[in-house]
LUMGU-807173 format. One record per residue (C-alpha): residue number from 1; residue in one letter; x, y, z negated. Coordinates in steps of 0.25 Angstrom, whole numbers. Layout:
NUM	A	X	Y	Z
...
//
This chain:
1	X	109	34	-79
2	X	97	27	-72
3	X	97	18	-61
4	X	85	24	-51
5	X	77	10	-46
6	X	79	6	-31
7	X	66	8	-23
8	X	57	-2	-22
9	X	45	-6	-12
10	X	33	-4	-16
11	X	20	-10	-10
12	X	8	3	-5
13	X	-5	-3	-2
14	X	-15	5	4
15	X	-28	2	0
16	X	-43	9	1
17	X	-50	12	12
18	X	-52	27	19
19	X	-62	37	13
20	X	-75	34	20
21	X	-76	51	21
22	X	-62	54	29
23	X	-64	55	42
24	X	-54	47	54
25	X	-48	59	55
26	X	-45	62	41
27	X	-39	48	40
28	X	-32	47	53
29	X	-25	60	48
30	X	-21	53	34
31	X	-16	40	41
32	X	-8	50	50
33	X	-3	57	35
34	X	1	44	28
35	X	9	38	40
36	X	18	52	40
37	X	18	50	24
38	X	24	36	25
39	X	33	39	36
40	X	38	49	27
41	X	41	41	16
42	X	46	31	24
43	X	58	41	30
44	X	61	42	15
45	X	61	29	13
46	X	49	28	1
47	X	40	19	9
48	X	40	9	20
49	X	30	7	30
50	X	19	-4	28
51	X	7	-7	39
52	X	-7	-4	38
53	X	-15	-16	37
54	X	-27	-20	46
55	X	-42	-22	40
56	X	-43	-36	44
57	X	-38	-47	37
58	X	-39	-61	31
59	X	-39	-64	15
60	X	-34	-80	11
61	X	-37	-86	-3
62	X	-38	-98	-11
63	X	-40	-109	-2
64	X	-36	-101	8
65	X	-49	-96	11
66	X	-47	-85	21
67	X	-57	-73	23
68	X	-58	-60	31
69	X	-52	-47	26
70	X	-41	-44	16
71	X	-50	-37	7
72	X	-57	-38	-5
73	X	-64	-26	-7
74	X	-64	-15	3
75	X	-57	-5	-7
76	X	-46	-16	-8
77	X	-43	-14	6
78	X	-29	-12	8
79	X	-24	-6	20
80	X	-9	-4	23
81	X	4	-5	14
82	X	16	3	13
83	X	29	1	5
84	X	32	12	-5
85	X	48	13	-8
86	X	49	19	-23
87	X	57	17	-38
88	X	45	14	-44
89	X	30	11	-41
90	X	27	24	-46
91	X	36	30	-36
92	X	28	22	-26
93	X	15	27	-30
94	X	21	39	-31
95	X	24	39	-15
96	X	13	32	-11
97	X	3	43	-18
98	X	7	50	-7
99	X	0	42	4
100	X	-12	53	11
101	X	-22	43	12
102	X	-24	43	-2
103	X	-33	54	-1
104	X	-42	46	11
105	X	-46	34	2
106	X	-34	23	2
107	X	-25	21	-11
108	X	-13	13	-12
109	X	-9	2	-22
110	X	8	2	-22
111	X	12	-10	-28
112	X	28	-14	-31
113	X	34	-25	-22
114	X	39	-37	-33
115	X	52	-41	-28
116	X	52	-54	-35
117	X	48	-68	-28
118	X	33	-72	-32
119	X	34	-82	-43
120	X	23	-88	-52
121	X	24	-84	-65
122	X	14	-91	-74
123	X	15	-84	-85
124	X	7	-73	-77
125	X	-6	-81	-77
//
């Protein structure tokens, strides 16, 4: 008999920008969708909420050399995270596939959360 795996948190980014030919209207009405969508997953436990995040923001590299906006190229924009609560990142993607504003431009990279403490490994160089 197998053991079914606990659930595991999974990381949803929301990346991509709105399809320039949706009106307001057409994207007020899908924002209004995928808040009912995650609420309903939430009830059932499959996700926790995240937060959007704002346009603005600050990037800080080497020599701490700080600069406006978080963003590299405009379709790397990321614009909110959720937590996806699944067995497996397939089950993850799998929930997340569901988010309407799929269809209005914006995609999602789910990525699993690494329970282990950061370490440096240099065989990994």
């Amino acid at each position: 008999m197998s053991e079914k795996a606990s659930p595991s948190e999974y990381l949803v980014l929301s990346r991509g920008q709105w399809d320039k030919t949706a009106s307001r209207d057409q994207i007020a009405k899908v924002i209004d969708q995928f808040y009912v969508w995650i609420d309903g997953l939430v009830d059932k436990g499959k996700m926790k909420h995240g937060q959007r995040l704002a346009s603005e923001g600050r990037t800080v590299g080497r020599r701490n050399v700080i600069t406006d906006g978080p963003f590299g190229e405009s379709k790397e924009v990321i614009g909110g995270f959720w937590f996806v609560v699944a067995n497996s990142l397939d089950e993850a993607a799998e929930i997340a596939a569901g988010n309407p504003c799929l269809d209005y431009g914006l995609f999602l990279e789910i990525r699993p959360l690494n329970p282990d403490i950061a370490t440096v490994d240099n065989t990994n160089y």
